[in-house]
C-alpha positions in Angstrom: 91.0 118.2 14.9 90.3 121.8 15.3 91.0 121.6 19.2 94.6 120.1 18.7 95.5 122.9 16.1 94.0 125.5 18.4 96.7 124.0 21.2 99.6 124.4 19.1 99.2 127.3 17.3 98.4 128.6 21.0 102.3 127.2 22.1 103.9 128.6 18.8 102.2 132.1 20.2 103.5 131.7 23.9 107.3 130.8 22.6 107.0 133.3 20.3 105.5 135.7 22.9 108.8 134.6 25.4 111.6 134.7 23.2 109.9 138.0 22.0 110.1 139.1 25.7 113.5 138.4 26.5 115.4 139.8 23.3 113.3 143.3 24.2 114.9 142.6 28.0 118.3 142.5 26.3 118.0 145.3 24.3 116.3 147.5 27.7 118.5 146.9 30.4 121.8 148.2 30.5 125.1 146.2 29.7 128.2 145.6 31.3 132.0 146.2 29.9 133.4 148.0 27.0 129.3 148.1 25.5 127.9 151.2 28.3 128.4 154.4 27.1 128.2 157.4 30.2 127.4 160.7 29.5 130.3 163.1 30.6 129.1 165.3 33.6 128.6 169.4 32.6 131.1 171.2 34.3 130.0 174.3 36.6 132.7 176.9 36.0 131.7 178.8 39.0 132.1 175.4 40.9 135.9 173.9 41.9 136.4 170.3 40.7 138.2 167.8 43.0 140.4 165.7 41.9 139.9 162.9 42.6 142.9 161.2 45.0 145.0 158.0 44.0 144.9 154.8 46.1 148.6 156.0 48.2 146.3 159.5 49.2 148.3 161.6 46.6 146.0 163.6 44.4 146.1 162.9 40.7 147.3 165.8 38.3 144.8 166.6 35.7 146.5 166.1 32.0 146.4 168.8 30.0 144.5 168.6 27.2 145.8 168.7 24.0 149.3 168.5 23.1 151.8 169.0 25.7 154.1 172.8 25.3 158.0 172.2 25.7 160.2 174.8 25.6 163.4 174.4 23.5 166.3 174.0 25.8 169.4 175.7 25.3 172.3 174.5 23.4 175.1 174.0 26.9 177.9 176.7 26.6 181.0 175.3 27.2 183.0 177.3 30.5 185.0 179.7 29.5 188.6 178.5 30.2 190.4 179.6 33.7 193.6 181.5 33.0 195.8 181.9 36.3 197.6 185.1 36.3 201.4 184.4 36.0 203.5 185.6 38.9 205.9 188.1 38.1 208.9 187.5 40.1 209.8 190.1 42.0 213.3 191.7 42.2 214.8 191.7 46.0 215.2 194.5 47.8 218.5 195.4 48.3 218.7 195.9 52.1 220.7 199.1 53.1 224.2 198.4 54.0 226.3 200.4 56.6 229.6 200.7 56.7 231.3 197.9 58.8 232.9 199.3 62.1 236.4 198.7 62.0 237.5 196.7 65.3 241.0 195.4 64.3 243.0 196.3 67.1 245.6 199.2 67.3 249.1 197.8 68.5 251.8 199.3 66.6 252.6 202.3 65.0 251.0 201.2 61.0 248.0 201.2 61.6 245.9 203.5 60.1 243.9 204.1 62.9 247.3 204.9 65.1 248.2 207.5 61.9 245.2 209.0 61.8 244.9 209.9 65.5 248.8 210.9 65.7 247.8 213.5 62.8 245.0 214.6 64.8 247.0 215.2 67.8 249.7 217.0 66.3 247.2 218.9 64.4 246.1 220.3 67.5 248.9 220.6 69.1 250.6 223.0 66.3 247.1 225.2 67.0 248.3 225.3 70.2 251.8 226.0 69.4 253.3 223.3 71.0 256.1 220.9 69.8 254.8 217.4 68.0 254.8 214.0 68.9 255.7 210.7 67.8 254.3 207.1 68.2 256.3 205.1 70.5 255.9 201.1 70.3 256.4 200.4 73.9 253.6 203.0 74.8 251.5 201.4 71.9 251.8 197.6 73.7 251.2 199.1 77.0 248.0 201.1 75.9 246.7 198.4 73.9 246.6 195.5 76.7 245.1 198.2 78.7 242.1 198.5 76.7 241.9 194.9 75.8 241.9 194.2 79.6 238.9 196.5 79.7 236.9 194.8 76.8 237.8 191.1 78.0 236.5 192.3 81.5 233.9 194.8 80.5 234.9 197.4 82.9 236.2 201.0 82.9 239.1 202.6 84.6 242.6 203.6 84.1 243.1 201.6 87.1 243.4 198.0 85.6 242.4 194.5 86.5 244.9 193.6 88.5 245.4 197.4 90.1 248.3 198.3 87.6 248.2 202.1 87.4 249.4 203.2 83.8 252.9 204.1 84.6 253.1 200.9 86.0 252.0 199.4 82.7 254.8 201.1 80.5 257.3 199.7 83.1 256.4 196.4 82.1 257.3 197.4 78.2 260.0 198.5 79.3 259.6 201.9 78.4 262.5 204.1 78.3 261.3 207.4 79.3 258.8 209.3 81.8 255.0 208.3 81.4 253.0 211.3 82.2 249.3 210.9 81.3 246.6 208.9 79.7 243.1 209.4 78.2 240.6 206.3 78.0 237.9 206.1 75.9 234.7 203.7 74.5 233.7 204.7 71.3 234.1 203.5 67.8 235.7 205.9 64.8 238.9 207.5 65.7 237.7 210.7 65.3 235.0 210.3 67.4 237.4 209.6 70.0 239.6 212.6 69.6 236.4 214.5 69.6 235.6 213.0 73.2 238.8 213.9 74.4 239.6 217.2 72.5 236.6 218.6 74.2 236.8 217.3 77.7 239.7 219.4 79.8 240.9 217.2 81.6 242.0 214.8 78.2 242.9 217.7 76.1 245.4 219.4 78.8 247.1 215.6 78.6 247.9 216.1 74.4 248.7 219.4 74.7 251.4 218.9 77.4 254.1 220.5 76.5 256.5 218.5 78.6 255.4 215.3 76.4 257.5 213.8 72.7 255.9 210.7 72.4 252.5 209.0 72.4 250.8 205.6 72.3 247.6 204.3 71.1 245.7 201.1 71.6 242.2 200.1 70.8 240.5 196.3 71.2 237.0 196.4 70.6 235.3 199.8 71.4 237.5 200.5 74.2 240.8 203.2 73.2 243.5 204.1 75.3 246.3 206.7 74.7 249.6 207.3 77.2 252.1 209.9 77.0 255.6 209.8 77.6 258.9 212.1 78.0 261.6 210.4 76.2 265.1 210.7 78.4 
């Protein structure tokens, strides 16, 4: 009787003595998941930490601690509004203007161009002393086909196109009385003209013959012609 008590209070102490065992083996070794608790390591502050890299190879940014500092952004200010200068219109320039040359031909005796130089003529001639003149229409034609024979042609000569000589010319007019001279000129005003041939000799002894009455003047173009004749 003793014996078999001695037995099992001997296997109540050995399962008491394992189960004993393996709750203390529980409770010493360490346990896996949410239950370990790891001590955070002291940092060195004389010491640079590494941090440590993400799976790609690009380093992971330490978050700073605490709350994170944003700065208040600006309210957007709206663009000032693009004004275009008007244009002012500008006023045109007038463009100088000279005085159109006068090309209508000189044919007969009313013209003002064929006044004007028989006033000129005479005006010289009375300096002079001499007798005046009158316009003649005959010598007028035959001076005036003259000079538009030299602007059609674009020569210069008192010897025409054709070889007529100026006497000849006044023949054809029929002129009734004795040609004796005749100036040629290329210019423009008439006074320009009488200029020319008031101070060349040669032109100015021709309207201060004497001998002369009559006169005839012809322009076409730039090109002037004046004969003299004695009526009979």
């Amino acid at each position: 009787m003793y014996n078999f008590q001695s037995l099992a209070a001997m296997k109540l102490r050995l399962i008491f003595l394992t189960v004993l065992t393996m709750f203390v083996s529980c409770v010493t070794e360490p346990l896996e998941g949410d239950f370990v608790t790891k001590k955070d390591p002291v940092e060195d502050p004389n010491t640079e930490q590494q941090v440590p890299e993400k799976p790609n190879g690009e380093p992971n940014t330490p978050k700073p601690e605490g709350k994170p500092v944003t700065k208040p952004e600006p309210a957007p200010v709206p663009p000032k509004p693009v004004t275009k200068p008007v244009p002012v219109p500008s006023k045109p320039v007038p463009k100088p203007t000279t005085p159109p040359v006068v090309n209508n031909p000189v044919v007969d005796s009313n013209t003002s161009e064929a006044q004007e130089m028989l006033k000129l003529v005479n005006q010289l001639r009375k300096n002079a002393g001499v007798k005046p003149v009158v316009l003649n229409n005959a010598l007028n034609t035959a001076a005036f086909k003259h000079s538009k024979d030299m602007n059609d042609n674009r020569y210069f000569d008192h010897r025409g196109k054709d070889g007529s000589s100026f006497s000849q010319r006044t023949k054809r007019e029929n002129y009734q009385g004795f040609a004796t001279g005749e100036n040629i000129a290329q210019a423009f005003g008439t006074e320009q003209v009488f200029g020319l041939w008031r101070d060349s000799p040669g032109h100015r002894q021709n309207m201060l013959n004497p001998n002369v009455n009559e006169m005839g003047i012809g322009k076409s173009g730039n090109y002037w012609t004046q004969i003299f004749g004695q009526k009979r």
